[in-house]
TORROGU-976365 format. One line per 5 residues: number of its first residue (from 1); their letters; for each residue x, y, z of C-alpha. Coordinates in steps of 0.2 Angstrom, whole numbers, padded with zeros to 4 digits. Each point is the difference from the previous one (the first is absolute). Layout:
NUM = A = X Y Z; ...;
// end
This chain:
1 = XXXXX = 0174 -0163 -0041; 0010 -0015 -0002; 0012 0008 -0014; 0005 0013 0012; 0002 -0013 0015;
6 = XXXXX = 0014 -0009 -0014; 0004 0015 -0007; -0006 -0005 -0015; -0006 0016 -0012; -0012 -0003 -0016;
11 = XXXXX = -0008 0017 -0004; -0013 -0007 -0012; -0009 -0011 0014; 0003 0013 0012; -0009 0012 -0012;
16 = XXXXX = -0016 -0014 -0002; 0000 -0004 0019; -0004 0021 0004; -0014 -0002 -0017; -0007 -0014 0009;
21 = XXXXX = -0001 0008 0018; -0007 0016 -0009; -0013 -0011 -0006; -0005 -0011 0015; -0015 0007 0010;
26 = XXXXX = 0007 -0006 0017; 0016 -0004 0005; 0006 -0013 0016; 0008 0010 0015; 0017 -0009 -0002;
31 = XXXXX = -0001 0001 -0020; 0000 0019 0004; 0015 -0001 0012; 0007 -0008 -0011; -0001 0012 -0015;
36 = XXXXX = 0008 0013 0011; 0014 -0010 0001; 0003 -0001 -0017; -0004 0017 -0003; 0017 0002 0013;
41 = XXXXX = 0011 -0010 -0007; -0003 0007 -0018; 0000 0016 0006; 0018 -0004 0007; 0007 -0013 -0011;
46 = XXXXX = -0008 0004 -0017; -0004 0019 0000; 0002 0005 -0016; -0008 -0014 -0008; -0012 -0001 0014;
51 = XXXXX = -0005 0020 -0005; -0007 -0002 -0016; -0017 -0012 0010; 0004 0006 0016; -0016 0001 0012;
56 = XXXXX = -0007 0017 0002; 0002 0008 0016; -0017 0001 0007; 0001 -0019 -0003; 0015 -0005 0009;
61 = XXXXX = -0006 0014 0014; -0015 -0012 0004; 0013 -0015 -0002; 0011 0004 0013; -0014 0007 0013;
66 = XXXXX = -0007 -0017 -0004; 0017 -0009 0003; 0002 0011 0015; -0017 -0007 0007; 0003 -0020 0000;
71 = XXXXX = 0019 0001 0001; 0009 0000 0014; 0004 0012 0011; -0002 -0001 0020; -0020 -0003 -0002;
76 = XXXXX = 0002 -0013 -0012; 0018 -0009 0007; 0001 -0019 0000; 0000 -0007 0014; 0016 -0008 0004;
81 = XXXXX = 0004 -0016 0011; 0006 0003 0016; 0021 -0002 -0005; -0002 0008 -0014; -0009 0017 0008;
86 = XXXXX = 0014 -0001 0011; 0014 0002 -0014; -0012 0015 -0006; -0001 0008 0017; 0021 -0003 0004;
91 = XXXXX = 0004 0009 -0018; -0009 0014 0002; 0007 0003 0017; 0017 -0005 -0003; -0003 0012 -0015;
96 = XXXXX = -0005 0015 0011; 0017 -0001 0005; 0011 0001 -0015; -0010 0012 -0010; -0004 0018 0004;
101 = XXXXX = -0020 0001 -0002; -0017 -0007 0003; -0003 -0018 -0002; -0017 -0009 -0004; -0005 -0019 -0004;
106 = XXXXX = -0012 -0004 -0014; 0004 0015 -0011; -0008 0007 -0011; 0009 0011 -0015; -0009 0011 -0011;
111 = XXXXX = 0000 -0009 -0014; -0013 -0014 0010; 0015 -0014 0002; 0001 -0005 0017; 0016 -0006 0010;
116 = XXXXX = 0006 -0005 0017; 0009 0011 0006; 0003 0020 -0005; 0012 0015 0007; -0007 0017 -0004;
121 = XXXXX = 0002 0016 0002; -0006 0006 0017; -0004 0017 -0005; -0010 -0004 -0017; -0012 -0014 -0004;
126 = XXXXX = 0001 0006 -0017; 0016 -0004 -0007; 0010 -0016 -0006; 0004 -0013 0017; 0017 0001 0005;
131 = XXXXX = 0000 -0021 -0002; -0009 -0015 -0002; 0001 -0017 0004; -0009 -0013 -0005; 0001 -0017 0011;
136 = XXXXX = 0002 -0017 -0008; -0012 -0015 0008; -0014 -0011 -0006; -0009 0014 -0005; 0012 0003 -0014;
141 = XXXXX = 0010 -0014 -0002; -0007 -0013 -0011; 0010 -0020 0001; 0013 -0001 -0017; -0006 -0016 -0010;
146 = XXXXX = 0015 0001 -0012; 0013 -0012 0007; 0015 0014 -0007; -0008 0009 0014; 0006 -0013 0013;
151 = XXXXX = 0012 0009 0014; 0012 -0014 0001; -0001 -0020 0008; -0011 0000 0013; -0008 0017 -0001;
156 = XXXXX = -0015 -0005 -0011; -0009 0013 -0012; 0006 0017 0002; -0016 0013 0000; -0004 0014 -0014;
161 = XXXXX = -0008 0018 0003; -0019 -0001 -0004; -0005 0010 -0017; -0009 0013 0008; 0012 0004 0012;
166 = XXXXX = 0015 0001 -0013; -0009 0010 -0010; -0005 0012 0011; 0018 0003 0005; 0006 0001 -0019;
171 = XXXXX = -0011 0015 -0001; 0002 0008 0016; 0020 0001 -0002; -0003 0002 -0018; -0008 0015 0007;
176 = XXXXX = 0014 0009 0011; -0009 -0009 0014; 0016 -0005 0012; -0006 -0016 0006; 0009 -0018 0008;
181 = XXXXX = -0004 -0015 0005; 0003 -0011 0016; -0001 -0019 0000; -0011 -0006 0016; 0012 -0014 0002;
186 = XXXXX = 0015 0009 -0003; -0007 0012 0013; -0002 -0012 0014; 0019 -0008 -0004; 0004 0017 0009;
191 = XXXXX = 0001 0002 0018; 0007 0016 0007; -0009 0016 -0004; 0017 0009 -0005; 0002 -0015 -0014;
196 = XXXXX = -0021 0005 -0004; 0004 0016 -0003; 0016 0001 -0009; -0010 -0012 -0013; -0012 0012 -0002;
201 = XXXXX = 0013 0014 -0003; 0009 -0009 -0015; -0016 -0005 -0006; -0006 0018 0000; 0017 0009 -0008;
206 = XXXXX = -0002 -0015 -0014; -0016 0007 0000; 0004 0017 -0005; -0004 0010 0017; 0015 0012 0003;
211 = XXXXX = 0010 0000 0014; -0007 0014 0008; -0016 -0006 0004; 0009 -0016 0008; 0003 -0002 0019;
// end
């Protein structure tokens, strides 16, 4: 799992982590989740190779029902401190706004990943979300300890995106998953709504979302 969260690929050891599984009469919860991520992001990043030891399908089936059970997901969303629920709840109604569709917090998309915010369709469930937006905090910032990482005199260590949450973003745009991320600092830098929601356009249209669904 950590290869895929640096990006790194070594097909021999990812060949003798799946013997090894195969072989294991029990396997930890988050070891599980964990495979399904890396079944993911070879999936997306390393599909022909990936192809000749890819799991079978019954197998990764039971994976993502699994992923789907302890991930995320409204029922399973962390709970957020009190600012930082408010920058949730201001996004996705700033968001109902720009975007023409129905907006949700703690998402869930098909393939088990979970995100903050989503626009989808309000006729089917079914198919791809419009957006998705992902909101940067504690939960998925982690403090930079490489002092190149400094942002300048006075303005200490600067922070870095936690593995987990990079890579699940990898593999969702990766995917054909439009999805962008909002800053909760950067968030609260802006006052007026109008400012709010013009963000959230440009972030959308970087995005990918077309100009017809925009308000």
């Amino acid at each position: 799992w950590m290869l895929c969260v640096l990006q790194s690929y070594h097909e021999n050891l990812f060949r003798l982590m799946f013997r090894q599984l195969e072989d294991s009469p029990k396997v930890a919860t988050d070891a599980l989740c964990q495979l399904y991520e890396v079944h993911l992001t070879l999936k997306a990043f390393h599909q022909e190779s990936y192809r000749e030891y890819e799991l079978e399908d019954d197998t990764v089936q039971s994976l993502r029902e699994h992923y789907r059970k302890h991930k995320g997901g409204q029922m399973r969303a962390v709970k957020l401190e009190r600012s930082a629920e408010r920058v949730h709840a201001d996004v996705a109604d700033q968001l109902r706004d720009v975007i023409d569709g129905s907006v949700s917090t703690a998402h869930q998309t098909s393939l088990g990943f979970s995100v903050d915010v989503a626009a989808t369709r309000r006729k089917s469930s079914h198919q791809a979300p419009l957006a998705l937006i992902d909101i940067d905090g504690p939960r998925s910032l982690v403090r930079s300890l490489d002092p190149m990482d400094a942002g300048g005199v006075g303005l200490g260590h600067t922070s870095r995106v936690r593995g987990v949450a990079a890579l699940k973003r990898r593999v969702l745009h990766k995917l054909g998953f439009r999805i962008g991320v909002v800053n909760e600092d950067e968030w609260r830098t802006m006052s007026k709504s109008k400012e709010k929601r013009e963000f959230l356009r440009e972030l959308l249209r970087n995005a990918g979302v077309s100009k017809a669904r925009l308000r």
